[in-house]
C-alpha positions as CSV (number, residue, x, y, z in Angstrom):
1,X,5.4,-12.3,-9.9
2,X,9.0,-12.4,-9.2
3,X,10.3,-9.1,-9.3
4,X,12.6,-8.4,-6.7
5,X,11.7,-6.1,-4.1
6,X,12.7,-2.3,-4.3
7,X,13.0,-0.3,-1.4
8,X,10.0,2.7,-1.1
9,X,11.0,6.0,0.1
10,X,11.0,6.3,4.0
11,X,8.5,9.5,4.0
12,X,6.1,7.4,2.0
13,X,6.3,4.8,4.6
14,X,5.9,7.1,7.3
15,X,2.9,8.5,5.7
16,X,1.5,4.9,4.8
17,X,1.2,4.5,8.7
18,X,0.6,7.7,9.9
19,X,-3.0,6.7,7.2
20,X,-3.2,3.3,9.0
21,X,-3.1,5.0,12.3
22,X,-5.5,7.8,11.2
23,X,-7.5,5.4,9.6
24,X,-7.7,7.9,6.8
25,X,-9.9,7.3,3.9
26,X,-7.7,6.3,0.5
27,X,-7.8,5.9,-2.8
28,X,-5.3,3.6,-3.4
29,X,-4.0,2.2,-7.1
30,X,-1.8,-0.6,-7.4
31,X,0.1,-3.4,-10.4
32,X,-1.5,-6.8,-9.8
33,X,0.1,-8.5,-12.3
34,X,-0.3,-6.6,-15.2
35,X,-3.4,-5.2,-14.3
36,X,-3.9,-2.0,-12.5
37,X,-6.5,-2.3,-9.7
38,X,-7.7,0.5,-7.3
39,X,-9.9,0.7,-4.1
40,X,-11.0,3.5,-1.7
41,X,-10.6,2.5,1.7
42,X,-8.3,2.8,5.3
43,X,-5.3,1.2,6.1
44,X,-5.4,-1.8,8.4
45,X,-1.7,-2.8,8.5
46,X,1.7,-1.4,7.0
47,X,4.4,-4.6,8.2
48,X,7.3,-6.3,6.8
49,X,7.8,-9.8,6.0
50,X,9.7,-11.6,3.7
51,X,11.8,-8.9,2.9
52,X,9.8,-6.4,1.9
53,X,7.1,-4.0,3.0
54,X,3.3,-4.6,2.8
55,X,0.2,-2.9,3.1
56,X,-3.2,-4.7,4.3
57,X,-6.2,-2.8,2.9
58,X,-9.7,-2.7,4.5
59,X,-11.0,-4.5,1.7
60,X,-8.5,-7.2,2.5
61,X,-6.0,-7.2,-0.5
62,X,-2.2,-7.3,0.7
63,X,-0.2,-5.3,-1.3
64,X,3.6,-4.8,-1.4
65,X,4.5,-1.7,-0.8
66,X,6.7,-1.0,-4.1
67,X,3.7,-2.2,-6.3
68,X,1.8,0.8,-5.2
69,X,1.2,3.2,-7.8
70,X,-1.0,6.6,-5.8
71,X,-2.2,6.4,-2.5
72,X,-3.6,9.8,-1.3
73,X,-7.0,10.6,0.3
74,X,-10.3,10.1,-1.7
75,X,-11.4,13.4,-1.3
């Protein structure tokens, strides 16, 4: 996937790592390709690299930030 990178809102990023920090419990739903996948986990990393802004999930995925559809606590 290709796309180019767009730009996520600055309050979504701050609450992205204020939930790392916390190590709040998520449910989180994102595009992988054209699927839709979802997990309910923490946070272990909000970074940038390459450009854009990523998110590394407990379960291991790396997500980029813009491909997120809901993050939001699981309960």
């Amino acid at each position: 996937m290709d796309d180019p990178y767009r730009l996520v809102a600055c309050s979504f990023h701050d609450h992205l790592e204020s939930w790392a920090v916390r190590r709040t419990v998520l449910r989180v739903v994102w595009r992988d390709g054209d699927e839709t996948r979802e997990a309910v986990t923490t946070l272990d990393d909000v970074f940038a690299a390459d450009g854009a802004d990523w998110v590394r999930l407990a379960t291991g995925d790396i997500i980029r930030a813009d491909r997120l559809m809901a993050v939001g606590p699981s309960g």
